[in-house]
KENUVEX-881955 format. One record per residue: x, y, z of N, C-alpha, C in turn. Coordinates in steps of 0.05 Angstrom, whole numbers, padded with zeros to 5 digits, always signed. Example, Ala and Ser with C-alpha at 12.3 -4.5 7.8 and 13.67 -1.06 7.14 Angstrom:
BEGIN
+00264-00114+00156+00246-00090+00156+00264-00066+00156/+00257-00045+00142+00273-00021+00143+00258+00001+00157/
//
This chain:
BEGIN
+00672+02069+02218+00690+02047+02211+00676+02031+02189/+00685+02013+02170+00680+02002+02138+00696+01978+02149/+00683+01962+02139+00691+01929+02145+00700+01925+02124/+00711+01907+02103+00708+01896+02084+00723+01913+02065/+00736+01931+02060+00753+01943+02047+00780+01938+02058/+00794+01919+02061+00833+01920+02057+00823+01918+02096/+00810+01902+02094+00801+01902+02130+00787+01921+02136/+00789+01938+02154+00781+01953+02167+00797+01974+02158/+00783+01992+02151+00778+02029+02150+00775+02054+02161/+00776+02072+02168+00770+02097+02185+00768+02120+02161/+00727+02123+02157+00718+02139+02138+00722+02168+02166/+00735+02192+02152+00737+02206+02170+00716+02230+02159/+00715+02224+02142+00692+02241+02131+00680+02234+02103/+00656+02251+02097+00638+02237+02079+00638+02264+02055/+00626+02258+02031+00628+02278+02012+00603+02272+01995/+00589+02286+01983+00566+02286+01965+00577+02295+01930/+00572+02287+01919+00591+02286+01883+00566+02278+01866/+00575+02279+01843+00559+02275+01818+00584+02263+01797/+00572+02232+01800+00575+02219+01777+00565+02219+01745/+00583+02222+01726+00569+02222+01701+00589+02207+01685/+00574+02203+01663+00584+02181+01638+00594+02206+01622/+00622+02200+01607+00634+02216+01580+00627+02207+01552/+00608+02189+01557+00588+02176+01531+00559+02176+01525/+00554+02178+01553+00519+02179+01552+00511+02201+01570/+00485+02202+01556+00471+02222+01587+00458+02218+01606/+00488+02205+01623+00473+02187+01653+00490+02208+01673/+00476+02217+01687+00495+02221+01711+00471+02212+01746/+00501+02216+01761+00484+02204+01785+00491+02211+01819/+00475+02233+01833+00490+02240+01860+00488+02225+01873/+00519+02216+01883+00523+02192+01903+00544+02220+01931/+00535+02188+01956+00544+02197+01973+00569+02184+01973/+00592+02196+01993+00617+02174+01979+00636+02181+02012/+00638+02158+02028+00656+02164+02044+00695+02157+02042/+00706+02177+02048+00732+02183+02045+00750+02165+02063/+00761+02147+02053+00781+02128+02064+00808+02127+02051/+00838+02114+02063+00853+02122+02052+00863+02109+02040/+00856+02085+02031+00864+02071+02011+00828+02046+02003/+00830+02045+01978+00803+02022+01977+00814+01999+01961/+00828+01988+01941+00843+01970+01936+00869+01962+01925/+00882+01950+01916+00907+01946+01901+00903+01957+01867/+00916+01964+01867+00924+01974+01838+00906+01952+01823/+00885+01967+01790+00865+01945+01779+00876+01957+01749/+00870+01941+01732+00884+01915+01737+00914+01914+01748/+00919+01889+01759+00952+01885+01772+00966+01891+01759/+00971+01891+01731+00991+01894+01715+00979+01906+01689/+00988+01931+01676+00984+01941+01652+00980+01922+01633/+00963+01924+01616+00959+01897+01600+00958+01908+01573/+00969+01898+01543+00981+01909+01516+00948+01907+01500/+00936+01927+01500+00913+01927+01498+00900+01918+01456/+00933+01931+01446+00932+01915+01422+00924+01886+01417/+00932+01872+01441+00935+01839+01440+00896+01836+01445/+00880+01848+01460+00859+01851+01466+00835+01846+01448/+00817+01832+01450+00794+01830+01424+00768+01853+01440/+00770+01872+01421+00752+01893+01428+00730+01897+01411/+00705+01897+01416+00693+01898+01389+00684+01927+01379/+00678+01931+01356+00676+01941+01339+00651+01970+01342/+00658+01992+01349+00628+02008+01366+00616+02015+01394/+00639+02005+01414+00637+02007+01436+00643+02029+01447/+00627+02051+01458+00632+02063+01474+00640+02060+01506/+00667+02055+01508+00677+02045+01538+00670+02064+01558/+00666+02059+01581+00666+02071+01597+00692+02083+01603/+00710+02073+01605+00736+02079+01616+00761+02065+01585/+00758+02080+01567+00779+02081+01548+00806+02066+01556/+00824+02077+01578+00842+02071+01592+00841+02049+01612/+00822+02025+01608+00819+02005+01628+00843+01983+01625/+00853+01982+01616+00881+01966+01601+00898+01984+01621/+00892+01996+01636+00929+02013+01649+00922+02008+01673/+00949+02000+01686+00944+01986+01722+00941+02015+01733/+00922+02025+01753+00911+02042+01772+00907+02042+01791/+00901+02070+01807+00890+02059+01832+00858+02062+01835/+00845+02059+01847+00812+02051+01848+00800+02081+01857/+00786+02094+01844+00780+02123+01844+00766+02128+01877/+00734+02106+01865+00715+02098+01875+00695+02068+01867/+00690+02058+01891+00679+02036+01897+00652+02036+01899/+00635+02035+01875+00608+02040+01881+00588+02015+01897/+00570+02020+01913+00564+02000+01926+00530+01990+01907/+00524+01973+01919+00503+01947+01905+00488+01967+01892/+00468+01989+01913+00448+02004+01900+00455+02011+01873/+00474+02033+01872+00484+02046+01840+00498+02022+01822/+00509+02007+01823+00524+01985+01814+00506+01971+01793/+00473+01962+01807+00459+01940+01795+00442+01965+01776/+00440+01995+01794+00423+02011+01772+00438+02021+01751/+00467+02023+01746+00472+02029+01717+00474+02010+01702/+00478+01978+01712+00479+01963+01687+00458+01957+01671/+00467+01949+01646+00442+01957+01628+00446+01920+01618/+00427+01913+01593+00418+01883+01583+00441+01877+01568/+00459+01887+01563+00477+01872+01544+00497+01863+01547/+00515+01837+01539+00532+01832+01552+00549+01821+01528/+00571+01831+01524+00587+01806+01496+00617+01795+01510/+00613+01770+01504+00633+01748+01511+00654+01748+01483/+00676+01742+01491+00701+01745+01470+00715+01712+01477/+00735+01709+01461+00746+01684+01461+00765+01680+01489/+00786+01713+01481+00805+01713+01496+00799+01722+01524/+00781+01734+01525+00762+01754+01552+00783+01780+01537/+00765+01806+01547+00754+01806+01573+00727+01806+01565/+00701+01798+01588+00673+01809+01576+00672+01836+01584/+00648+01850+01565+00638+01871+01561+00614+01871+01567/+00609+01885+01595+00580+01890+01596+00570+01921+01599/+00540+01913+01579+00538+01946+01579+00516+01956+01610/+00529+01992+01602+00521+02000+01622+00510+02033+01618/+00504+02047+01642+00481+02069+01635+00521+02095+01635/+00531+02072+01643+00568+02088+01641+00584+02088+01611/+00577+02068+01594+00588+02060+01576+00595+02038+01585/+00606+02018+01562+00614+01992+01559+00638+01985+01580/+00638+01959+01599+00648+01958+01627+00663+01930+01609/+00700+01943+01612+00714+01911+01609+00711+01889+01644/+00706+01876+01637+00709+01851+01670+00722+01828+01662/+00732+01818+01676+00736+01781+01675+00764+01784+01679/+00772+01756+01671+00800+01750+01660+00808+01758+01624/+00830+01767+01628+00852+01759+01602+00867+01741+01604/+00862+01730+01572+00882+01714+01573+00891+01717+01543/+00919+01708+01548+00939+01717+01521+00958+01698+01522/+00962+01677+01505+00976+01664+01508+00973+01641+01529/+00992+01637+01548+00988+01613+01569+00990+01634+01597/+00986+01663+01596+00986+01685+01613+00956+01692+01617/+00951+01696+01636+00930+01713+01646+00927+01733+01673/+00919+01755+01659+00914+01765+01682+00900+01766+01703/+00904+01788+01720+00882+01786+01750+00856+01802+01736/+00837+01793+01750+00813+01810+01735+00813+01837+01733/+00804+01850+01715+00790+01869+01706+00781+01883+01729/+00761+01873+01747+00742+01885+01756+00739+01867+01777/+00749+01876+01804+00744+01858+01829+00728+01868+01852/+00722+01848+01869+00698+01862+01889+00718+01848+01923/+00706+01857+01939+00723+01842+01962+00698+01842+01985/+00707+01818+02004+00687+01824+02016+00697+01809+02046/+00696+01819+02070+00714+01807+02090+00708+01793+02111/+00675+01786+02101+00658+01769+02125+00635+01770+02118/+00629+01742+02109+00596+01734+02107+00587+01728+02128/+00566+01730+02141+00548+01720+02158+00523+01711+02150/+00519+01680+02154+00494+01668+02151+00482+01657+02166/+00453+01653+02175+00441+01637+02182+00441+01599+02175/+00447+01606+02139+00448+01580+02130+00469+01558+02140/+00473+01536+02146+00497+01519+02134+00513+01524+02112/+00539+01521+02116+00553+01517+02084+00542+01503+02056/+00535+01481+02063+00532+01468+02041+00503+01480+02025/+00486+01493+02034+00461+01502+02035+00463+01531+02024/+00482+01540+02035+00491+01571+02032+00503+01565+02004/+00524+01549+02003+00541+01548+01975+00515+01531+01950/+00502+01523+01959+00481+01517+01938+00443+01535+01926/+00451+01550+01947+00428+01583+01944+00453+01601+01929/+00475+01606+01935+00489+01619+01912+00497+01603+01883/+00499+01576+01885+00497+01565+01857+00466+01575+01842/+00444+01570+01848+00417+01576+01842+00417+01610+01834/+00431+01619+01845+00424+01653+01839+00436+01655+01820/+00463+01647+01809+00480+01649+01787+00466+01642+01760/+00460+01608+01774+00444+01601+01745+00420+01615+01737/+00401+01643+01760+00384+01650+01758+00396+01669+01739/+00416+01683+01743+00431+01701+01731+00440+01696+01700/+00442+01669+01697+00462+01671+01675+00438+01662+01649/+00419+01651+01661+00392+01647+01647+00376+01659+01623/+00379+01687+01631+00373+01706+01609+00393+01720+01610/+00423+01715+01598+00439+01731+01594+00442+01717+01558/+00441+01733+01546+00448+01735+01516+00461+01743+01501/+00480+01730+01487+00496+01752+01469+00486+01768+01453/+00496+01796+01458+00475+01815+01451+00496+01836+01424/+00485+01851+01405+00498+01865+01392+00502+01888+01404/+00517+01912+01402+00518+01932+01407+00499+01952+01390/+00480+01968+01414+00462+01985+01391+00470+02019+01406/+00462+02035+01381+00468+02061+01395+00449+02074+01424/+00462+02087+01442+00444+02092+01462+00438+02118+01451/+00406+02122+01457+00402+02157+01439+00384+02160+01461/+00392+02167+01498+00381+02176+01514+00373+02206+01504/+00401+02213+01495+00401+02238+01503+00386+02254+01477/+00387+02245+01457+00367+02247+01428+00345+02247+01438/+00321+02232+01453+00303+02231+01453+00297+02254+01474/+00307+02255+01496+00301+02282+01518+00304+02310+01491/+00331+02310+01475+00339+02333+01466+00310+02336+01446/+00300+02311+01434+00282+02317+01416+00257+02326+01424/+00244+02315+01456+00222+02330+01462+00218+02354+01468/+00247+02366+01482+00253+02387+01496+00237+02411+01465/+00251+02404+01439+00252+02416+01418+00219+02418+01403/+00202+02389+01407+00185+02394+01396+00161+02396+01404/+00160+02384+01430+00131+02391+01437+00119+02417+01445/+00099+02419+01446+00084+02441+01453+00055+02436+01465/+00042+02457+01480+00021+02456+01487-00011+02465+01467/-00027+02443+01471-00054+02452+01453-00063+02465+01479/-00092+02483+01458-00108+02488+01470-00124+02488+01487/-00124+02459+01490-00147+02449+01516-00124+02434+01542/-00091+02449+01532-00080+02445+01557-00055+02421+01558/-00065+02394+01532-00058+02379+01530-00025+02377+01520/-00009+02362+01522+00017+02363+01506+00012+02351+01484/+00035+02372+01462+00033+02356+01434+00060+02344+01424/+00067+02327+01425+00099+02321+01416+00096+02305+01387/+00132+02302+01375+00137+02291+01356+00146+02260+01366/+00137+02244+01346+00148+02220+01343+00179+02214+01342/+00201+02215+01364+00229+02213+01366+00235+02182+01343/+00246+02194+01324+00248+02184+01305+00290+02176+01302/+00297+02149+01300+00331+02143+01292+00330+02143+01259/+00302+02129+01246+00317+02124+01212+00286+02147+01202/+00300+02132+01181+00274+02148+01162+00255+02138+01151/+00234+02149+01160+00208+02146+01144+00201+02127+01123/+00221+02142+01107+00226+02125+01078+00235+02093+01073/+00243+02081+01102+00247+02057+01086+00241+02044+01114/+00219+02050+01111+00191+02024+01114+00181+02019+01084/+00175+01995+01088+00162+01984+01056+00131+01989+01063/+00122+01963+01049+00085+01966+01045+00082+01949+01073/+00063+01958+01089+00057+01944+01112+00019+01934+01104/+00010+01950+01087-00020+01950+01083-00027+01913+01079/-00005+01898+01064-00021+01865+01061-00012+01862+01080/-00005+01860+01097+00005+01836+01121-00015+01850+01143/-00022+01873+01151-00048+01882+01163-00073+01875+01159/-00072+01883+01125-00104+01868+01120-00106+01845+01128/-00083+01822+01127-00100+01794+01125-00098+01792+01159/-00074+01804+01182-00077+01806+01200-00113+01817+01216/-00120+01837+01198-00139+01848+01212-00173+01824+01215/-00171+01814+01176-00179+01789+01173-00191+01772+01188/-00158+01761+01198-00154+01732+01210-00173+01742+01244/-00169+01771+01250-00179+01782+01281-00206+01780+01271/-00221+01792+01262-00251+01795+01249-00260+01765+01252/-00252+01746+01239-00257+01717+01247-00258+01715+01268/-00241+01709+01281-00239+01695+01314-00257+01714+01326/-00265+01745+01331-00283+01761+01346-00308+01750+01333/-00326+01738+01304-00337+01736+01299-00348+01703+01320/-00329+01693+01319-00335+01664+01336-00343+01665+01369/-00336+01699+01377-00338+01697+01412-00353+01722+01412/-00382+01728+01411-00401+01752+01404-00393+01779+01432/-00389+01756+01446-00382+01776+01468-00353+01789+01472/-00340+01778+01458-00311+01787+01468-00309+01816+01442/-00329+01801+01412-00337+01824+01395-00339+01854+01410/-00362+01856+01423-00375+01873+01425-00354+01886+01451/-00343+01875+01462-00323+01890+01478-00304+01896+01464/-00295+01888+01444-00269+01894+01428-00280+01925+01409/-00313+01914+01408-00326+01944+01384-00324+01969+01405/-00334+01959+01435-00334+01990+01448-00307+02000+01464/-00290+01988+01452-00256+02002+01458-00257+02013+01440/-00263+02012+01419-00255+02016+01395-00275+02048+01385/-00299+02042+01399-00315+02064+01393-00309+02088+01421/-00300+02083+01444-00287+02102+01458-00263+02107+01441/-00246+02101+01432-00218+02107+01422-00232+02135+01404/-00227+02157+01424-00243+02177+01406-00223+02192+01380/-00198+02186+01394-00170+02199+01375-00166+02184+01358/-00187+02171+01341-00179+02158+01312-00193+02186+01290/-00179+02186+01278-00189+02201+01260-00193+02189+01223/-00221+02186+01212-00223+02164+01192-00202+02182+01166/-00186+02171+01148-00173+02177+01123-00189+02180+01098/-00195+02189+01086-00205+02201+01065-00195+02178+01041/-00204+02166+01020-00195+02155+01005-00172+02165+00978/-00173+02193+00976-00158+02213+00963-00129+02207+00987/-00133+02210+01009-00105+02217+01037-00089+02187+01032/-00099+02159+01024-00085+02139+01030-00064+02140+01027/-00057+02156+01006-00025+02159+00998-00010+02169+01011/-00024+02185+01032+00000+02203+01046+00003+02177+01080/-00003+02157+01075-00006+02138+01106+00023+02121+01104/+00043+02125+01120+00073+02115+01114+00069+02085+01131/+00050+02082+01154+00057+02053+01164+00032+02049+01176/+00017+02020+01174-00008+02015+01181+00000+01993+01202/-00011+01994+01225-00002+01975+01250-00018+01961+01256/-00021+01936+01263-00042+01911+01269-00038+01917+01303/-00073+01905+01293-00080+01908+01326-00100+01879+01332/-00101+01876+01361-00110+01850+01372-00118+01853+01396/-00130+01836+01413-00137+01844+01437-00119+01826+01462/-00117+01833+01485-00105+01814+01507-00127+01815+01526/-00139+01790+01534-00163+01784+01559-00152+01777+01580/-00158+01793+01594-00151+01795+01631-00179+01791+01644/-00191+01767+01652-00218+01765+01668-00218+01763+01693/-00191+01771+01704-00190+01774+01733-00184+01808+01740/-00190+01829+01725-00177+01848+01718-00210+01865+01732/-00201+01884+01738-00222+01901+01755-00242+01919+01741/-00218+01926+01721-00219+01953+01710-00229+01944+01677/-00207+01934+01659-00204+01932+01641-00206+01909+01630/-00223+01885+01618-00225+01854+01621-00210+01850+01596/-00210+01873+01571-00206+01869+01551-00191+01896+01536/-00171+01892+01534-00140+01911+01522-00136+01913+01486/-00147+01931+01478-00133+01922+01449-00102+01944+01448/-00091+01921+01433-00058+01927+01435-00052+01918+01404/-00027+01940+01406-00017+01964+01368+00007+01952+01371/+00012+01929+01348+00038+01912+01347+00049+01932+01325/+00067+01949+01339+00087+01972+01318+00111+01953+01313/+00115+01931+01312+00141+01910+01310+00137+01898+01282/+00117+01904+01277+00106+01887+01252+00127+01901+01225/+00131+01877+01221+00152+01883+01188+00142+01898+01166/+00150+01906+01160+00142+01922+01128+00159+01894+01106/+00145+01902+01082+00155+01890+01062+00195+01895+01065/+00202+01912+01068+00227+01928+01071+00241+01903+01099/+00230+01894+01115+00243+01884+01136+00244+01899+01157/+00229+01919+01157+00239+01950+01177+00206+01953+01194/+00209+01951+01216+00178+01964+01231+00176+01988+01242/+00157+02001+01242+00152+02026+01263+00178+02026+01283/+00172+02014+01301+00183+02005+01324+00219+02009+01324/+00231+02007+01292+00259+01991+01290+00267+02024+01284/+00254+02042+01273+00257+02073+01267+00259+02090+01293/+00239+02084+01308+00243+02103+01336+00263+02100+01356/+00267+02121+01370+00288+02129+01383+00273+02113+01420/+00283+02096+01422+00268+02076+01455+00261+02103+01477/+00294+02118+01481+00287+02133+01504+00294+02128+01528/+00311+02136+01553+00311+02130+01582+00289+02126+01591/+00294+02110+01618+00274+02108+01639+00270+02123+01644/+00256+02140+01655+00262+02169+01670+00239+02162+01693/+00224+02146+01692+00209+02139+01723+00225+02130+01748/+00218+02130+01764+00240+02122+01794+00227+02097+01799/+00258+02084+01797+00257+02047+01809+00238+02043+01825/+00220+02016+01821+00189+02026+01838+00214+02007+01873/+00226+01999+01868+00241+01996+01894+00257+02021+01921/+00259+02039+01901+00250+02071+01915+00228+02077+01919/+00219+02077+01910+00193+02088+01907+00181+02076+01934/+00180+02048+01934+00165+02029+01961+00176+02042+01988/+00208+02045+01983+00235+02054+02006+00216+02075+02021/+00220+02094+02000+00208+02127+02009+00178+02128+02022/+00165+02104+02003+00137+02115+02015+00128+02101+02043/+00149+02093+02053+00150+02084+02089+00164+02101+02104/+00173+02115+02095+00191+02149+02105+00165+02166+02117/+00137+02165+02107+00116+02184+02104+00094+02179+02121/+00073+02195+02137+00057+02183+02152+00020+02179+02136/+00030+02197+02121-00007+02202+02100+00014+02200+02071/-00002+02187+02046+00013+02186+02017-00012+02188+02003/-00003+02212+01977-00038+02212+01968-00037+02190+01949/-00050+02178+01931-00043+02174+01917-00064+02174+01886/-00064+02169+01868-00080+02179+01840-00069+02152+01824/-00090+02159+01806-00085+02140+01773-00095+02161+01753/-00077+02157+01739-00087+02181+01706-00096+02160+01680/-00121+02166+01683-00138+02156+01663-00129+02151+01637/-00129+02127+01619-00111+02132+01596-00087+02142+01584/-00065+02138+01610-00055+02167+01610-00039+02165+01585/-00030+02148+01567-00026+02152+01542-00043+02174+01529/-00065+02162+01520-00085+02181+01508-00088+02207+01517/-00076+02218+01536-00071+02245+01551-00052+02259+01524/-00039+02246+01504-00012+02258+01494-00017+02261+01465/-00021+02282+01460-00025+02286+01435-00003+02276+01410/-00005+02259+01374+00018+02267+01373+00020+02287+01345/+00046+02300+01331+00035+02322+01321+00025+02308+01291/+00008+02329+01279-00012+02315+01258-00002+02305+01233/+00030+02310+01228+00048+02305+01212+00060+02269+01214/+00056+02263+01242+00073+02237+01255+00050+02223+01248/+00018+02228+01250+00004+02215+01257-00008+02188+01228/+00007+02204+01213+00006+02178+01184+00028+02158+01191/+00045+02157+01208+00063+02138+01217+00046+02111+01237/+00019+02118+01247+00014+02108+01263-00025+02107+01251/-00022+02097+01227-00049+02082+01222-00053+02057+01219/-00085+02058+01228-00101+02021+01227-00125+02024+01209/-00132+01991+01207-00161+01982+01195-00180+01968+01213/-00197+01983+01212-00221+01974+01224-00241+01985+01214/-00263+01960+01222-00293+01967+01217-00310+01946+01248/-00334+01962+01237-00349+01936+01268-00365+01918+01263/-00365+01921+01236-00386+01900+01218-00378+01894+01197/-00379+01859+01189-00358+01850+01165-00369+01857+01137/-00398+01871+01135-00411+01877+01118-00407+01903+01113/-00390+01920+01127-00386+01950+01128-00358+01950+01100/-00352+01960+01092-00320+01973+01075-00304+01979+01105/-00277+01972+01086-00257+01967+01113-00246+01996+01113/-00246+02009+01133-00231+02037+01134-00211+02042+01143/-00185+02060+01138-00171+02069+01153-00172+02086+01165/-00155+02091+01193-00158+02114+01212-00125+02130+01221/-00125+02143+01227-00099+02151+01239-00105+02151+01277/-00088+02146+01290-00082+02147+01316-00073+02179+01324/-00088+02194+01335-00073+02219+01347-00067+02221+01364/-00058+02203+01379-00049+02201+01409-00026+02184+01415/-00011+02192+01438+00016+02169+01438-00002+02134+01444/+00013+02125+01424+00005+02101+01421+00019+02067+01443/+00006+02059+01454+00019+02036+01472+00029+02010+01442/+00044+02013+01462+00061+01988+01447+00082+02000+01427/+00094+02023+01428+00109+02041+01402+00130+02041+01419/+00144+02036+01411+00179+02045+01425+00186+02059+01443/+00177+02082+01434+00181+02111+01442+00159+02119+01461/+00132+02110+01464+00113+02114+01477+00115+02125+01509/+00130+02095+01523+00135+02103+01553+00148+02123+01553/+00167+02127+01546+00189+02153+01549+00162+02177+01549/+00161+02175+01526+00137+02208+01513+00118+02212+01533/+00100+02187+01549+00080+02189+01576+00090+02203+01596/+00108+02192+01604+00126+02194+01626+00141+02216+01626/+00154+02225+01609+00170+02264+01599+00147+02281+01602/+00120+02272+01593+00098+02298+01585+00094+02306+01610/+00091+02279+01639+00084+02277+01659+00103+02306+01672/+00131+02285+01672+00151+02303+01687+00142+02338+01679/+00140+02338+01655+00138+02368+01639+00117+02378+01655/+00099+02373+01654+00075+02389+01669+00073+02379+01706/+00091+02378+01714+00097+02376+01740+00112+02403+01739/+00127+02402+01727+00148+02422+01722+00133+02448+01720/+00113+02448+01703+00102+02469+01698+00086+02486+01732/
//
């Protein structure tokens, strides 16, 4: 029996299915029990979708959300909160648009004129039970809203290229020698229009050389990251020309940190003369790791869990020797030395594309 659907229900049986998007490459096996009705026709009334402010690039989830229906399936909280995605655009007339791992979701009210309709997108629910008082209860749900509405931003619509970035590793990586994976840099623009990044580095690198010069110690921990980083490889002064983007780097201090007190981190966001960064060219990539809120679920299912850490596991990832002028720096360890460039041969932290590429190589050689 199901509470809270049109009252009470009688699931007489249950079914296992696969959900997927006709826009992206999301799909998702849900369990789904069979009842014989789940709500009133959505929306209540067919609505003239011409009259509608739709914007411009949206891949909808449901094309046909403008035509009164009946409710296919009712997905519950778990799948619900994991396909929606950060973006949300507000319109004058409604409806909002929030995006999702389904395509773009119409919700709200319309309104047209001195008419409006019933929402878009309704939820039902046929009995709260609380511990709290009312007034206490209705003011912990005011607080969660405003927690909600806090970082909500009007956001532009950008292309999703899940499925570009899986299709592109699938295509280019390969295995070295000593075992390791080698992939390409999942690339959306071109190469070509990044501008000059080399002055805004140098004086960046500069301004870092100062301040490490003022704290001897934080120096010399910043020199032996730098001298482990064995995947730099130095550039030849003849090669400079072939180096398409030079990336500033800095350090982050963690002194409560076990392992690591001192992080140097590769700002690929950084502008080129052009207005364009590393970062604004690559293709982001799905999550493809499991919600660490599964992850916790399951690992109380188990009586022994092993568990590991992979060392650098960036620097586990080779990238190929073609990409790797996309991803050079300047450094030296002494301000009396000539300033050199290096290339990065390894997936780099802080690059767009990075988590995805860690995390795929992972899955890949599980696979293997």
């Amino acid at each position: 029996m199901i509470n809270g659907i049109t009252g009470q229900s009688h699931a007489k049986r249950g079914i296992k299915t696969i959900i997927a998007s006709h826009v992206h490459c999301y799909q998702e096996e849900i369990e789904l029990m069979i009842v014989p009705r789940i709500l009133d026709d959505q929306p209540n009334t067919t609505i003239d979708k011409n009259a509608m402010e739709i914007p411009d690039g949206l891949d909808l989830a449901d094309p046909e959300f403008h035509k009164s229906r009946e409710i296919d399936i009712l997905l519950g909280a778990r799948i619900f909160y994991k396909v929606l995605g950060p973006g949300r655009i507000s319109t004058s007339t409604g409806p909002t648009y929030q995006a999702s791992a389904l395509g773009w979701i119409a919700c709200g009210l319309f309104h047209h004129g001195s008419f409006s309709t019933a929402s878009l997108a309704a939820s039902t629910c046929s009995k709260i039970e609380s511990n709290y008082p009312q007034d206490e209860l209705a003011k912990l749900i005011e607080k969660f809203w405003r927690l909600e509405e806090s970082g909500v931003k009007d956001w532009e619509p950008k292309e999703i290229d899940e499925c570009d970035a899986e299709s592109h590793f699938r295509n280019t990586h390969k295995v070295a020698a000593d075992g390791r994976f080698i992939t390409k840099i999942p690339l959306r623009g071109k190469p070509s229009s990044l501008g000059d990044s080399y002055p805004q580095v140098n004086k960046r690198f500069m301004s870092l050389e100062r301040r490490l010069g003022q704290n001897p110690g934080l120096y010399n921990e910043y020199k032996a990251f730098m001298q482990e980083y064995e995947e730099m490889v130095p550039i030849a002064a003849e090669d400079l020309h072939k180096v398409k983007y030079f990336i500033p780097h800095s350090c982050v201090v963690k002194p409560d940190s076990t392992s690591t007190k001192v992080r140097v981190v590769f700002d690929a966001s950084a502008k080129t003369t052009s207005g364009i960064s590393l970062n604004d060219i690559q293709i982001v990539g799905p999550t493809i790791q499991r919600e660490l809120f599964d992850q916790l679920i399951e690992f109380k299912t188990h009586d022994k869990v092993l568990m590991a850490d992979i060392a650098k596991m960036y620097r586990q990832i080779l990238i190929a020797d073609q990409d790797t002028w996309l991803q050079c720096i300047l450094w030296r360890d002494n301000p009396e030395k000539p300033l050199k460039a290096y290339r990065l041969m390894t997936v780099t932290y802080r690059e767009a594309s990075s988590s995805f590429l860690a995390c795929r190589a992972l899955h890949e050689a599980a696979e293997r």
